[in-house]
SEMARLUM-560270 format. One record per residue (C-alpha): residue in one letter; x, y, z. Coordinates in steps of 0.2 Angstrom, whole numbers, padded with zeros to 4 digits, always signed. Example, Ala and Ser with C-alpha at 12.3 -4.5 7.8 and 13.67 -1.06 7.14 Angstrom:
<atoms>
a+0062-0022+0039/s+0068-0005+0036/
</atoms>
This chain:
<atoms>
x+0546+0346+0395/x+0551+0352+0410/x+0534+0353+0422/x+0537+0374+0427/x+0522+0382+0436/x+0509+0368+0431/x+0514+0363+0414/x+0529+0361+0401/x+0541+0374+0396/x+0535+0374+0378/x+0516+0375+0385/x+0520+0389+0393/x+0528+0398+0376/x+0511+0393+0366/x+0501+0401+0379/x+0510+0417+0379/x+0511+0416+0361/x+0491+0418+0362/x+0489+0429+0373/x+0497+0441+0358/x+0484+0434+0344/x+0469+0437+0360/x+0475+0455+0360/x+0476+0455+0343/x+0457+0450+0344/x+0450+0460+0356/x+0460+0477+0347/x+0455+0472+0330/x+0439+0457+0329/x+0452+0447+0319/x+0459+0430+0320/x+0478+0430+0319/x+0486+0411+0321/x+0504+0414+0320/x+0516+0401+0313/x+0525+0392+0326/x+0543+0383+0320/x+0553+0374+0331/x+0569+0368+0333/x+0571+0350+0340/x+0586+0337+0341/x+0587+0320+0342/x+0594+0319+0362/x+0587+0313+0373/x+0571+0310+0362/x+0568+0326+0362/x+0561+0328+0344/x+0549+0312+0348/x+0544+0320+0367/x+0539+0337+0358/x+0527+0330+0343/x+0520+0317+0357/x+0515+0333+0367/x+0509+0343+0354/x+0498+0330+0347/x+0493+0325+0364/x+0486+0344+0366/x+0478+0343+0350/x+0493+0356+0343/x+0486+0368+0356/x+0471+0371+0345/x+0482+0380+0332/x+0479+0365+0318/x+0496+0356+0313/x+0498+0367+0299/x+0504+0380+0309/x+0519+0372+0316/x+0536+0367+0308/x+0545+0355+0318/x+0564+0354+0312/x+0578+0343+0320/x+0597+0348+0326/x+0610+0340+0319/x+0621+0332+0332/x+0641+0333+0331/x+0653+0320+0338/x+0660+0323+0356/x+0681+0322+0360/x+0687+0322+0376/x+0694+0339+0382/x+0708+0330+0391/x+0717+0320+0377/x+0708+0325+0362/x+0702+0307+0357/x+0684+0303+0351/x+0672+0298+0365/x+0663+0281+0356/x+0649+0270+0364/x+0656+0258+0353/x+0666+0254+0338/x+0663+0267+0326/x+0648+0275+0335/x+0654+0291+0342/x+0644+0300+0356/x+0635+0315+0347/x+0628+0330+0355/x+0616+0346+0349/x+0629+0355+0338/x+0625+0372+0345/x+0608+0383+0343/x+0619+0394+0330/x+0613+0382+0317/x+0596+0387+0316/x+0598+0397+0303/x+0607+0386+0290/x+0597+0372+0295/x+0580+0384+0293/x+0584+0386+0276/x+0588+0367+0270/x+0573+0366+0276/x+0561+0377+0269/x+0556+0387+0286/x+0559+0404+0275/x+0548+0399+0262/x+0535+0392+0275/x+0535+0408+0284/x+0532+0416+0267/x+0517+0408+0260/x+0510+0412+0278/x+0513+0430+0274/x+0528+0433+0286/x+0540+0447+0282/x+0549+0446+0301/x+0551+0432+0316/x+0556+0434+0334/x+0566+0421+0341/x+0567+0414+0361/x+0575+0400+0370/x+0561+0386+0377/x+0570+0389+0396/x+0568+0407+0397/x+0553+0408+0406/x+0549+0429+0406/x+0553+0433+0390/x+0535+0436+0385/x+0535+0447+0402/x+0524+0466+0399/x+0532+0475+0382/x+0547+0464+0377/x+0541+0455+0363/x+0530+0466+0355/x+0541+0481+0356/x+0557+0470+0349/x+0544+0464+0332/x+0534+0482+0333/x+0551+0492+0333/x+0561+0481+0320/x+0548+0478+0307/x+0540+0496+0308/x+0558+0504+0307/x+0563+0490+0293/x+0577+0480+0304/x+0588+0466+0299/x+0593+0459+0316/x+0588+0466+0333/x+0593+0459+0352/x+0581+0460+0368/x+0594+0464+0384/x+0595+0470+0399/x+0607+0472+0415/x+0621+0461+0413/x+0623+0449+0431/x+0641+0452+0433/x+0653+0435+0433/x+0636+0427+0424/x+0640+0416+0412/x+0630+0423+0400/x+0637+0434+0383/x+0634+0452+0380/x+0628+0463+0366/x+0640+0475+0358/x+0642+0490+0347/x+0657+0486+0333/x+0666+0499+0323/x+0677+0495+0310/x+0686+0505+0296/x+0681+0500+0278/x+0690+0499+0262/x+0686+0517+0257/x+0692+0524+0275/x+0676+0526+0281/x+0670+0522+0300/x+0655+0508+0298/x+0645+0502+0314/x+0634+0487+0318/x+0626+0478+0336/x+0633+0463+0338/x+0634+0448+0352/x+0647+0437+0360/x+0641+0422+0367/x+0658+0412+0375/x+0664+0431+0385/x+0686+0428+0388/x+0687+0445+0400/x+0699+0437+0412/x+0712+0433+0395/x+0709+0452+0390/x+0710+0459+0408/x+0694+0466+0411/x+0691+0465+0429/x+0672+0460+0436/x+0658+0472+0442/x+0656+0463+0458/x+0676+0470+0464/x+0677+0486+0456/x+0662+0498+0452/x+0670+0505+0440/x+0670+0487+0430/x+0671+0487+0409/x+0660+0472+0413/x+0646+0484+0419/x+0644+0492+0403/x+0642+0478+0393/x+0623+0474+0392/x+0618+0453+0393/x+0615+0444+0377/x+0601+0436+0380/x+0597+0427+0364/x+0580+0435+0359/x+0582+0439+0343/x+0571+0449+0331/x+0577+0445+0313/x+0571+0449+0295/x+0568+0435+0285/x+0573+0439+0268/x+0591+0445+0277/x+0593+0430+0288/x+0589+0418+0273/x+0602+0427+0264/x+0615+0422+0274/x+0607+0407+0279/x+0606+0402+0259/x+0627+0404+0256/x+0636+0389+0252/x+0651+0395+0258/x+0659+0394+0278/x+0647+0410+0279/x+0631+0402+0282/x+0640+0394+0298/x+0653+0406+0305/x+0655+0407+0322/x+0662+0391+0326/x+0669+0387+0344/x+0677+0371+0353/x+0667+0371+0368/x+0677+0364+0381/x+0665+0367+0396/x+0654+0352+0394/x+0653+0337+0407/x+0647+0321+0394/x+0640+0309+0402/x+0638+0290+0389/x+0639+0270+0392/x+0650+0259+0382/x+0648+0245+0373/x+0653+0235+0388/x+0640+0246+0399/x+0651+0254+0409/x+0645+0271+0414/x+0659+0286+0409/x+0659+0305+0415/x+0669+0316+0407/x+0675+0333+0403/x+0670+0332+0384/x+0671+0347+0369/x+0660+0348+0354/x+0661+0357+0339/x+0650+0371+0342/x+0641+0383+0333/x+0635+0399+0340/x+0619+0411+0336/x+0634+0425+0336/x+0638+0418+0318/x+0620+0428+0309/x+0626+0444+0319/x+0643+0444+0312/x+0637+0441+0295/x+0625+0454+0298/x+0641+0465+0301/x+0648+0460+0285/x+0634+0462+0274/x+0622+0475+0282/x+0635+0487+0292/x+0630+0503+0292/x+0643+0518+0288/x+0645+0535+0294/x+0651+0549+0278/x+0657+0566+0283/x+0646+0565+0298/x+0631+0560+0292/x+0622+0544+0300/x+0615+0530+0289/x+0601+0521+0296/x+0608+0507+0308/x+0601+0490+0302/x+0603+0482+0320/x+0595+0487+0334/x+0592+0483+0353/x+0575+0486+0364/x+0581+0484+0384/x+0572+0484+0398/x+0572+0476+0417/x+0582+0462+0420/x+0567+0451+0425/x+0556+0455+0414/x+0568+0449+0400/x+0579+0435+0405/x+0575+0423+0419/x+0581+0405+0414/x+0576+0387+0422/x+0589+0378+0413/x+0599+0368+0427/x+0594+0357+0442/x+0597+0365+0457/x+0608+0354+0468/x+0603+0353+0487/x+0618+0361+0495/x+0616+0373+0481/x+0615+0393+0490/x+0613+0400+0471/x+0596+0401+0463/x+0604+0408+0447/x+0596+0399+0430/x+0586+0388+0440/x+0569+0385+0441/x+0569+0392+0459/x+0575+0407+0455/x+0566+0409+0437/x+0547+0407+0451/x+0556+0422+0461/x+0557+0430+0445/x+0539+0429+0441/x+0532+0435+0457/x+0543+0450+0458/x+0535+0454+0441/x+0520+0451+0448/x+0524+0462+0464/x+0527+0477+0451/x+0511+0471+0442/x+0499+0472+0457/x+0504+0483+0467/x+0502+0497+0454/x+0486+0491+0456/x+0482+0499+0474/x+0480+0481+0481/x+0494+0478+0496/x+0505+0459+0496/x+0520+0457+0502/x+0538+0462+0491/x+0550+0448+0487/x+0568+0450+0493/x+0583+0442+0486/x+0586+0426+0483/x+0598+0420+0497/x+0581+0423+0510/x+0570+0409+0499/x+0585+0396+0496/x+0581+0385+0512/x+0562+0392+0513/x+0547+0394+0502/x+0544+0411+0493/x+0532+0423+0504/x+0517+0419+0491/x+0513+0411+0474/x+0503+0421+0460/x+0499+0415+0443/x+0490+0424+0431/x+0487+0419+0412/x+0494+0430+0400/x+0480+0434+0392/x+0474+0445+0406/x+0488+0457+0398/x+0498+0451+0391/x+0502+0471+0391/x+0503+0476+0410/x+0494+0493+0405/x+0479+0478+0400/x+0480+0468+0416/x+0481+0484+0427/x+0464+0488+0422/x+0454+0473+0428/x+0463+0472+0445/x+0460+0486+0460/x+0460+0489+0477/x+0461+0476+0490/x+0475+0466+0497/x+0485+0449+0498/x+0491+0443+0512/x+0507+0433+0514/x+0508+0417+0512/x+0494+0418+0500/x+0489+0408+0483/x+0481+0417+0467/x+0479+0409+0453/x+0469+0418+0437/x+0468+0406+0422/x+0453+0416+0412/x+0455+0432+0403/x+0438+0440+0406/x+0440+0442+0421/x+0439+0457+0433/x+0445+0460+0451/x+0440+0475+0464/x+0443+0477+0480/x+0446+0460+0485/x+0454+0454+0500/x+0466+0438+0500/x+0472+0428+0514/x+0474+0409+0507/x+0470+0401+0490/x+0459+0407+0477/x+0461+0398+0461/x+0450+0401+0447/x+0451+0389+0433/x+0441+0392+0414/x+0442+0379+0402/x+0437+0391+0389/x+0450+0403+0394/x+0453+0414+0377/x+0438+0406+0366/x+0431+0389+0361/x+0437+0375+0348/x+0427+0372+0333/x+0433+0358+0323/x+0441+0367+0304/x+0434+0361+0288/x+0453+0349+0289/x+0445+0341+0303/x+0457+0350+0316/x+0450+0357+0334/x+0452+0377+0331/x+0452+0389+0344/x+0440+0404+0339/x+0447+0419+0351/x+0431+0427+0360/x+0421+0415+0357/x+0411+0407+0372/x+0424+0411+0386/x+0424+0409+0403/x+0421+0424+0414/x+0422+0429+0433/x+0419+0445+0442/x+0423+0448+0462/x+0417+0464+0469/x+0420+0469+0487/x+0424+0450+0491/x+0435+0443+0508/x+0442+0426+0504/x+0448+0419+0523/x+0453+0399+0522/x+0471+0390+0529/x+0476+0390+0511/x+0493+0381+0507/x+0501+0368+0520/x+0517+0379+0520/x+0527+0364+0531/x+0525+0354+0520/x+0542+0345+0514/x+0535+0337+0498/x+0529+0356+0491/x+0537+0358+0473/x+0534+0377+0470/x+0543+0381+0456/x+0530+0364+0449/x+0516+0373+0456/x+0514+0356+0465/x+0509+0360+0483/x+0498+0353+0498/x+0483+0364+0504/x+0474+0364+0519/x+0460+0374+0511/x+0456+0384+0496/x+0441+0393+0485/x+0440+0387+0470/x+0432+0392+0454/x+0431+0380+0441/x+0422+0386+0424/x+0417+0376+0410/x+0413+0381+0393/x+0406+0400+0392/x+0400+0399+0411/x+0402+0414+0421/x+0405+0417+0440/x+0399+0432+0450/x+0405+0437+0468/x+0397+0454+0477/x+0400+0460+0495/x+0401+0442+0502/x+0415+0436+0515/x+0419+0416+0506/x+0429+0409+0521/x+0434+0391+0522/x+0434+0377+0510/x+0423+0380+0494/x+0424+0373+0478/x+0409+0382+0465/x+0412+0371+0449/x+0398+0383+0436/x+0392+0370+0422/x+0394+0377+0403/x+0378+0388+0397/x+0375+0394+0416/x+0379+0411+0427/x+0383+0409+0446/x+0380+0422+0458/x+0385+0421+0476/x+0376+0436+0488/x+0374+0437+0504/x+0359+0431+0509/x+0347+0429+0525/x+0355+0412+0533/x+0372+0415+0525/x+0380+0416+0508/x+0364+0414+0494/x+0370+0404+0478/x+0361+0409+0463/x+0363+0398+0447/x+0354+0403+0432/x+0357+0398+0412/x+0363+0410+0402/x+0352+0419+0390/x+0353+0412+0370/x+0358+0428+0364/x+0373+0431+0374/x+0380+0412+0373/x+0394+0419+0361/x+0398+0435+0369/x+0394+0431+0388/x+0382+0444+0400/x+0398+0455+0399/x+0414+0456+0392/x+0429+0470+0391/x+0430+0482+0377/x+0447+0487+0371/x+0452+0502+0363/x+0467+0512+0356/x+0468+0527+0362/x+0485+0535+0354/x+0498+0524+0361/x+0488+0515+0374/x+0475+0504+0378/x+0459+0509+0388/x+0445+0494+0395/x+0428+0496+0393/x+0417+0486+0403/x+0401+0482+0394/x+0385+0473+0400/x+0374+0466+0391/
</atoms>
């Protein structure tokens, strides 16, 4: 629920989610609404929080049918100091989330498996909510594309481990079977103990073992019929991987209400647990010299464009950003940096994080994933121009096309129609059709000058996208309207608000800028007066602009 960049952390998962199925779309002219099953628990309502939201967003217009909710189980709490049960009250012992590990057991009671394949589901790909980048350019797709094209059990997304992070890493196991043959396998360890094996950090010594592990990062790629195997024993094996996590500060009221603070463990159950069984069942072995085929696999790329987490509150006196929300926004605008600047269009690069932690980031871009959500997509309808520091950009349409644009304070341009329109489904359910009636802006040769984003402002929230302006442009489109900008200067404070059914055109004119609203012809009321035409041309993707 947490409020990241304008909306909730699961918001933000849907939408990158459909930006997927949009390319899907726009490669192909099918619909693909992909089942969605979620893993709750009980704390601190989150179960109840999470079905209000969805409902409230009308299930994000993917019907309820495609969703699963299933909750945690929650395990007793000791105290780490004496070992005694921590109780609000006789008999009542406080209980927290018994670790993510047991998503797989509890996916099977359940019936996920057999959900996933009446909906004609062979693999899944599985992220944590507060990982805000995981969706970032290739990542995703590669890790499904290369495990279920290359018949995978179990693959891992990872990247650069942070040195002294407390994070685990991925790892290649070897062990020596009953027959004396060498067998291998990739594995993960979640809780890492390199200080009790003497394996010094990367941040002291260069040479560092630390370094050459890469991070786990808890993006997993599984097969479904293999995980449910394992998932499915009654047997300790469907939930190995068992720690007593000593780490945890538990905070609970008493019967009598006193307030209690303490250094709490909990029997905990790590995601670790599938890859060992995975190990055990799927390990693949080497005879005379010759490779099998290994089951495992692991797709890696930049750190930031895999793992950037907004899990922790970050305290005031606080000089680290790490796994906060602050440093998670960093994050996104160094990816967008990489994005846009490829692009031939000039903005300012972001340094590291100790220059932002008592100051605002140099400037704030948002773009919706469906503009990609591949960066060889979004490259192609952004070129040439510039964006000055201390800037605002904010793209929430995927038909959209940008050149030679010059920024210097806010443009934000808003669709409500940003990947297609809803229709309400024959269960009467609001459906979103994918390229149906969107939203649609083009700038050509276009100078946008206002005072942009109060940056003294002490009440700004960045990482919230909660800020004070003194000015902006702003482009608000509703239904299947479309905005056009050519050779114009826009400078100041302007809001174009383009009603659903109408194209608005802004020229410059004899006395100034010329506003030109007209409705949008009955035959392109679907498609929209243009649109981008994607095609697969050997192992990329080339655009197409079409008018129509």
């Amino acid at each position: 629920m947490l409020p990241f960049c304008g909306r909730t952390l699961l918001e933000g998962l849907i939408r990158d989610l459909q930006a997927r199925e949009f390319l899907h779309y726009k490669l192909y002219g099918k619909q693909c609404i992909i089942p969605v099953a979620i893993m709750t628990s009980s704390a601190k309502n989150n179960h109840e929080r999470i079905t209000s939201l969805c409902e409230k967003l009308s299930w994000f217009g993917r019907g309820r049918s495609s969703f699963q909710l299933f909750q945690q189980p929650l395990v007793p709490a000791v105290s780490a100091e004496d070992g005694q049960w921590l109780i609000t009250k006789p008999f009542s012992p406080v209980s927290k989330p018994g670790g993510h590990g047991v998503i797989w057991k509890l996916a099977y009671d359940k019936g996920i498996f057999e959900w996933f394949y009446d909906h004609g589901r062979k693999g899944a790909t599985v992220r944590q909510v507060s990982n805000v980048v995981a969706a970032t350019d290739l990542t995703l797709l590669a890790l499904a594309g290369i495990g279920l094209r290359h018949g995978k059990k179990l693959g891992f997304a990872s990247c650069k481990r942070n040195s002294g992070a407390t994070e685990g890493i991925n790892v290649l196991i070897e062990k020596k079977t009953l027959d004396g043959k060498w067998a291998y396998g990739l594995s993960c360890i979640e809780y890492t103990e390199f200080d009790k094996f003497g394996i010094t950090s990367g941040a002291c010594y260069s040479n560092s073992l630390q370094a050459e592990f890469p991070a786990n990062t808890n993006i997993l790629y599984v097969d479904l019929s293999s995980v449910e195997s394992v998932a499915s024993s009654n047997s300790e094996k469907s939930l190995p991987g068992m720690v007593l996590n000593t780490k945890k500060q538990i905070a609970y009221e008493d019967s009598f209400g006193n307030c209690h603070s303490v250094s709490g463990s909990r029997l905990e159950c790590t995601m670790q647990n599938i890859a060992d069984n995975f190990l055990n069942t799927y390990l693949s072995r080497f005879y005379q010299g010759v490779e099998d085929k290994l089951d495992t696999f692991i797709v890696y790329n930049e750190r930031r464009k895999v793992t950037s987490s907004a899990k922790r509150k970050r305290k005031h006196v606080d000089q680290s950003l790490h796994q906060t929300p602050d440093g998670a926004l960093l994050d996104i605008l160094r990816n967008a940096y990489d994005l846009l600047s490829c692009c031939d269009i000039e903005l300012p690069k972001v340094e590291g994080n100790d220059r932002y932690v008592n100051s605002g980031p140099p400037f704030l871009i948002f773009l919706h994933p469906s503009l990609g959500p591949l960066w060889e997509v979004t490259r192609q309808k952004f070129y040439g121009g510039s964006i000055s520091e201390g800037s605002e950009l904010q793209i929430e349409v995927a038909e959209f096309m940008w050149r030679n644009v010059e920024l210097d304070g806010s443009l934000i341009v808003i669709a409500g129609n940003v990947m297609g329109s809803t229709r309400i489904d024959a269960n009467g359910e609001p459906m979103l059709q994918y390229g149906r009636r969107c939203g649609r802006c083009r700038l050509q040769n276009v100078k946008v000058l206002n005072k942009g984003i109060d940056w003294s402002c002490g009440e700004n929230a960045y990482w919230k996208h909660s800020v004070q302006r003194f000015e902006a442009l702003k482009v608000i489109l509703h239904g299947n309207a479309e905005f056009e900008a050519n050779n114009v200067i826009l400078e100041g404070n302007h809001v174009f608000e383009v009603p659903d059914g109408y194209k608005m055109k802004i020229i410059s004119g004899n006395s100034g800028l010329e506003v030109q609203l007209n409705p949008i012809e009955p035959n392109m009321m679907d498609t929209g007066s243009w649109f981008w035409n994607y095609k697969i041309n050997g192992t990329h993707i080339l655009l197409e602009l079409v008018e129509l």
